[in-house]
N, C-alpha and C positions, 0 to 999 in steps of 0.2 A: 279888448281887441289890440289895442294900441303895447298892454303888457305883453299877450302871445306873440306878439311881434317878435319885440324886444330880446326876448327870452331865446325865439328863434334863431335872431341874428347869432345872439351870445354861441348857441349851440353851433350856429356855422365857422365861427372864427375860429373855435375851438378845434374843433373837426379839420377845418382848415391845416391850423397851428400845427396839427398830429401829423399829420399827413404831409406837409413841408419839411415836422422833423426827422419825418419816415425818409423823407426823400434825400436829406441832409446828410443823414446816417449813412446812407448809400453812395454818398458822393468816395468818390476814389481818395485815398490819403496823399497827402505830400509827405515828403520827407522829413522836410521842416515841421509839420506839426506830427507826424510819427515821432520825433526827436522833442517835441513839446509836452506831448501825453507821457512818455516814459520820463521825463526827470520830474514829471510832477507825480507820477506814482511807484515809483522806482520804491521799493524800502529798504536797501541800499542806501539810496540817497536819503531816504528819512533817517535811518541809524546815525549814517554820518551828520547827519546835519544836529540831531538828535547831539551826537558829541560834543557838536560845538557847544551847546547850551549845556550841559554838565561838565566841560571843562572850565565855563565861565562861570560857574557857581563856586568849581575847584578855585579859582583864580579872587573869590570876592573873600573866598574863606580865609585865604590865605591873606590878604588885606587887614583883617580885622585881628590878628596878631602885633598890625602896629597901636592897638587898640587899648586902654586897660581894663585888666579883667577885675570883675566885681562878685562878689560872694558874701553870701550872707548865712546865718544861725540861729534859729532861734530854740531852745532846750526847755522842758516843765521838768523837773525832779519832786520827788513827792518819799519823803522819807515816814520809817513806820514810827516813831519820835520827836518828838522839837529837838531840835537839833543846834547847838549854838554856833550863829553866824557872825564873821566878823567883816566888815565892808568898808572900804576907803575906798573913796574917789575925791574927784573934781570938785563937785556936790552938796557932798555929805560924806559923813565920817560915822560909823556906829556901830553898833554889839548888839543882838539880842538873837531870841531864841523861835524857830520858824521849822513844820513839816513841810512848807511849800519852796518852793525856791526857782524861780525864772531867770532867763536866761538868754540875753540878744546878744549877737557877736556881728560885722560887718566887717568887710575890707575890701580896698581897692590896690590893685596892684598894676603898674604901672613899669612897661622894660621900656628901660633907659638904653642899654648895650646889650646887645646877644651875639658880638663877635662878626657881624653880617648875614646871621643866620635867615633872622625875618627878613630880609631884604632881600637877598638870595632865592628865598625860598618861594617867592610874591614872584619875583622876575621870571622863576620855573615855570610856575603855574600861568604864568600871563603866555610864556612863550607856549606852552600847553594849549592854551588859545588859539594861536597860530598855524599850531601844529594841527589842530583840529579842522579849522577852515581851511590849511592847504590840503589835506584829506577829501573832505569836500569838495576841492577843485578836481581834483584825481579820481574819485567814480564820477565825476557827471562827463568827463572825456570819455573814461571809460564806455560809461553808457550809449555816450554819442557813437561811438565806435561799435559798438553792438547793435544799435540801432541802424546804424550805415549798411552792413554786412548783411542785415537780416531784411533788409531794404534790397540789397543785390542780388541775393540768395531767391529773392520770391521773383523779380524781376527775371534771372538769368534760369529758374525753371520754368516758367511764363515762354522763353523764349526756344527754349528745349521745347517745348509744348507742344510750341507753334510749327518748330521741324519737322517732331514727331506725327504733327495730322498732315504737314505738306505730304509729308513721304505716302503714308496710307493713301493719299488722294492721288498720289501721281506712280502708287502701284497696283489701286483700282485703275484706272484710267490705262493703263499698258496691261493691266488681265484682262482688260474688256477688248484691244485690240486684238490679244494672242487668242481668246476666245471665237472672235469674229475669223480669222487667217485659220484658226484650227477649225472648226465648222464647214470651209471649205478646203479641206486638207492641206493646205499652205503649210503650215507648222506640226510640229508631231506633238502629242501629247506631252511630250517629256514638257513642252517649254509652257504646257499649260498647266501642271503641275508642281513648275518650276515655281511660276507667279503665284501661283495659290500662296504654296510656303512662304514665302516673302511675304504676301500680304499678310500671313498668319503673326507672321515673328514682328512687321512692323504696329500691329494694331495689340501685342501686348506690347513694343516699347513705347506706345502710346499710353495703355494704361499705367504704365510704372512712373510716362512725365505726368500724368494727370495725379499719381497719387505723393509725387515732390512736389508739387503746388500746391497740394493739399497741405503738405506733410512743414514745408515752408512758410504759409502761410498762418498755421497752427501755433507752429515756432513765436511766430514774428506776434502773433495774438497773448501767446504767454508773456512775452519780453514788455510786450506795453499792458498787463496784466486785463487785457481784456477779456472774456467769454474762451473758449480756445476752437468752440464752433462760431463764435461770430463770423456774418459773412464779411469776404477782406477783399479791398481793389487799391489800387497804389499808383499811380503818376509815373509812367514810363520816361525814365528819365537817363537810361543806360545808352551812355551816349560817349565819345571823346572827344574829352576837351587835354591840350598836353598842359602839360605841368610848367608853369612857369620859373620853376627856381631852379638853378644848378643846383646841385649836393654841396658845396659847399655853405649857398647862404641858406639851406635848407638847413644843415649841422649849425650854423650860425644861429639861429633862429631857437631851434630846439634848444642850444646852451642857454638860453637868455628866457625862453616861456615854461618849461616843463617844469610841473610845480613840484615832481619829486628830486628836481636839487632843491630845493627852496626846504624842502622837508630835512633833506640832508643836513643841510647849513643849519635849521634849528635845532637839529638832534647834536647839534656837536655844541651850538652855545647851550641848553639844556645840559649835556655834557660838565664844560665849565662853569656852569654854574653848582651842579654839584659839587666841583671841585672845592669853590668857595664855602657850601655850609658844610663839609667836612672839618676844611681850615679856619673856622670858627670855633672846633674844637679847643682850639688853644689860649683862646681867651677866656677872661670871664664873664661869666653873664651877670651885668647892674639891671640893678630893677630899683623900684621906689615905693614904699606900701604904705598906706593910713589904715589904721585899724582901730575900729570904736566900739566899745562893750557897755554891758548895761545891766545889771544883774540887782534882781529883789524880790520881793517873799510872795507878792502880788503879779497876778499873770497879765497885767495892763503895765507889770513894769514901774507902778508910781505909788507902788506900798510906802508906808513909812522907813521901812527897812529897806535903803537901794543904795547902790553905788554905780558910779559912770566913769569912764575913763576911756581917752583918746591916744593915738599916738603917729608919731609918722616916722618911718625907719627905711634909710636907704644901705643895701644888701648890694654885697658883691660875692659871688661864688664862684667859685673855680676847683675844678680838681686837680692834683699836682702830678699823680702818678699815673694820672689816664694820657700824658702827650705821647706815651709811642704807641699807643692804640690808635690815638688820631692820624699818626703818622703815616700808618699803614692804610688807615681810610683814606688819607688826602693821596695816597698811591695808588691806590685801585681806583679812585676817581679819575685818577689823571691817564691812566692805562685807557678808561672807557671817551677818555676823550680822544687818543689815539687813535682808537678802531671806530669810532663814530667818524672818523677824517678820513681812515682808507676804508671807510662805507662811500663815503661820498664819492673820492676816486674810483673806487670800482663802478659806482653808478655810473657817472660821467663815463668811463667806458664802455658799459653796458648800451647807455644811448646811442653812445657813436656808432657803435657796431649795426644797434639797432637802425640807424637811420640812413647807416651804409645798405644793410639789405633791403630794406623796404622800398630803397630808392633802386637797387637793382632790379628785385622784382619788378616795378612802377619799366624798368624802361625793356626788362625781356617779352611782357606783355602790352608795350606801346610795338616790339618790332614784329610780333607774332600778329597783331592787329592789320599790320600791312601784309603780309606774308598768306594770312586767312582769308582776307578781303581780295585780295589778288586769286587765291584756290576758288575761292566763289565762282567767279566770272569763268574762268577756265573749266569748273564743274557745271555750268549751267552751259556752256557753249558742248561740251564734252556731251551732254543729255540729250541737245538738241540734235548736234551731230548724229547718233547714235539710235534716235526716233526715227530721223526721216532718213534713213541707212536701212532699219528694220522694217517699213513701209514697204521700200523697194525690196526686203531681202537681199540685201550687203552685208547687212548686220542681224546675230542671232538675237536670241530674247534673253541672254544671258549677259551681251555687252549693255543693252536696255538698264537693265533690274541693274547691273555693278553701276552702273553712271547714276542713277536714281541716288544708291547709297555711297556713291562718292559723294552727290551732292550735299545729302543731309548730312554727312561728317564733315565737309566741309563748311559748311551754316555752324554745325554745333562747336569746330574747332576757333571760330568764329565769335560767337558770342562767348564760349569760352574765355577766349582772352580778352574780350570787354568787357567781360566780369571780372576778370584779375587785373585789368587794368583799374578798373575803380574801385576795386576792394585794395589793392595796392596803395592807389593813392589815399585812400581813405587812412588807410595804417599809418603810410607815411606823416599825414598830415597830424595822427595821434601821436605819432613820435615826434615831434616838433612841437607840439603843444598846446597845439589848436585844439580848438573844443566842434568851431564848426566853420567853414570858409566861407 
């Protein structure tokens, strides 16, 4: 008894558990965790991140050239004759006659100078690193900014939406009076077939915002790689807040965080650093080698017949008629360190520019915001007027229905520009460097 219990409970927690995770799923997203789910599933962001980790293998490989390398030999020859062998070494000294003959050879080799080349060439690959993680820093902005937009987008047809069923509602509601006034001959038919059409034309712009909500919400499901029918609610958060920075410490700002100078600046030391293993050409390359061999009639190497010998030899190599080959490399290197420098200037231009418009946009939809908000109130007094005018018969059913859809343009020009105000600043805020405020 005491088990069935037991076993019960289990099944209710369970049950429970499902059903709070059902209910969890349902909860409406924030932005902030819309912006959490997409950089952890972005593959975008896994590639790049990806990068970083096979640039730092590039970077370890390149490390182990200050290393020395080792190489070894070992040969069986097997002649159709004895064959006479003559052997000196260290060891042993001797003569005789063998079809077998073995063979170990080893060395270690050891760079002393390669002109800067290994050195240079480790400092690339490190900067390589760098240049990887700052990548990394540049789509996850990226993303955050896609995520912001596709966050507004669902928001600002949400709000369309919501106009498009005001209007229906409040052009049912003016058919039903013209209805009522035409039944007792008050109005002529024209003005009740005036309304039909308008409710007709308003109840398809209502399906068209029903299927951008759709169509947005779809969107914004692909971006954070969820289902693309998952059902989707979001945190009504399209609001204005103004912008606290002039354009200047805004451009201030952007100089000093955006991680594509930062990329700039190591593509030109990358740059000079080619410069240098070009110019390595013109030295020599020291190295240092031991070299040990082992040679006898016996494949263990410890016949009677063996000789051994070691050695250690320091090499310096250089070619004589290859410096104006080099010459011409250490040219074209230094050429791409040039246009890697007016990369960066043209960037730094680019920004400016960019952070000039973004901040224009930011402030032509802060003035539209007052301008929209103002036509509100004026269309909504304008409706009013215009109801109890047609009640009396002052007014036809024609000034009715335009005041209806002055209002809903007015609403729509409205949120409009509260969605380019925050899609504005959202940009803005990517141009400066921010990832998220």
């Amino acid at each position: 008894m005491r088990m069935k219990w037991t076993v019960g409970f289990i099944l209710l927690v369970i049950l429970s558990g499902g059903s709070l995770l059902a209910q969890e799923s349902q909860q409406p997203l924030t932005l902030e965790e819309s912006i959490k789910i997409a950089l952890e599933r972005n593959l975008k962001l896994h590639s790049a991140t990806e990068g970083v980790v096979g640039s730092e293998f590039r970077r370890e490989a390149a490390k182990t050239d200050f290393l020395p390398k080792w190489t070894g030999q070992y040969s069986y020859t097997r002649y159709n004759r004895p064959t006479s062998v003559s052997l000196s070494g260290t060891s042993s000294l001797g003569t005789g006659t063998s079809r077998d003959l073995s063979n170990f050879n080893t060395s270690i080799q050891q760079p002393l100078f390669s002109g800067g080349s290994i050195t240079s060439n480790y400092r690339l690959e490190k900067l390589g690193v760098d240049l990887s993680k700052t990548n990394v820093e540049v789509v996850k902005r990226d993303i955050v900014l896609q995520v912001r937009e596709g966050y507004f987008n669902i928001l600002t047809a949400e709000k369309f939406l919501n106009v498009a069923q005001q209007q229906v509602k409040q052009f049912e509601a003016q058919l039903e009076v013209t209805k009522a006034f035409f039944e007792v001959g008050i109005v002529p038919k024209n003005d009740l077939l005036q309304g039909e059409v308008k409710l007709a034309n308003a109840r398809q712009a209502l399906v068209k915002a029903e299927n951008d909500v759709a169509a947005a919400k779809a969107s914004f499901n692909t971006l954070l790689r969820r289902e693309i029918h998952t059902p989707l609610s979001v945190v009504d958060i399209l609001e204005y807040k103004p912008f606290p920075l002039r354009f200047e410490e805004s451009l201030e700002e952007a100089l000093q965080k955006r991680p594509e100078i930062k990329t700039a600046e190591l593509n030109i030391d990358q740059a000079k650093e080619n410069v240098k293993i070009a110019r390595s050409g013109f030295f020599p390359v020291i190295g240092l080698t031991g070299n040990y061999n082992k040679l006898s009639d016996e494949p263990d190497l410890m016949g009677d017949l063996r000789s051994e010998r070691w050695t250690v030899q320091a090499l310096a190599t250089f070619t004589l008629w290859d410096w104006r080959k080099t010459a011409y490399k250490v040219g074209e290197s230094k050429v791409k360190v040039t246009q890697a420098e007016d990369s960066k200037v043209q960037l730094i231009e680019g920004i400016i520019l960019e952070v000039k418009d973004d901040y224009l946009n930011m402030l032509v939809a802060e003035k539209n915001l007052g301008v929209a908000e103002k036509a509100i109130e004026q269309a909504e007094e304008n409706l009013r007027m215009n109801e109890e005018r047609y009640k009396y018969q002052v007014a036809t059913a024609t000034d009715v229905l335009d005041a209806v859809t002055l209002l809903a343009q007015a609403r729509v020009n409205y949120y409009s520009a509260l969605s380019d105000f925050n899609i504005a600043k959202a940009r803005l805020e990517r141009a400066m460097g921010r990832m998220y405020p």
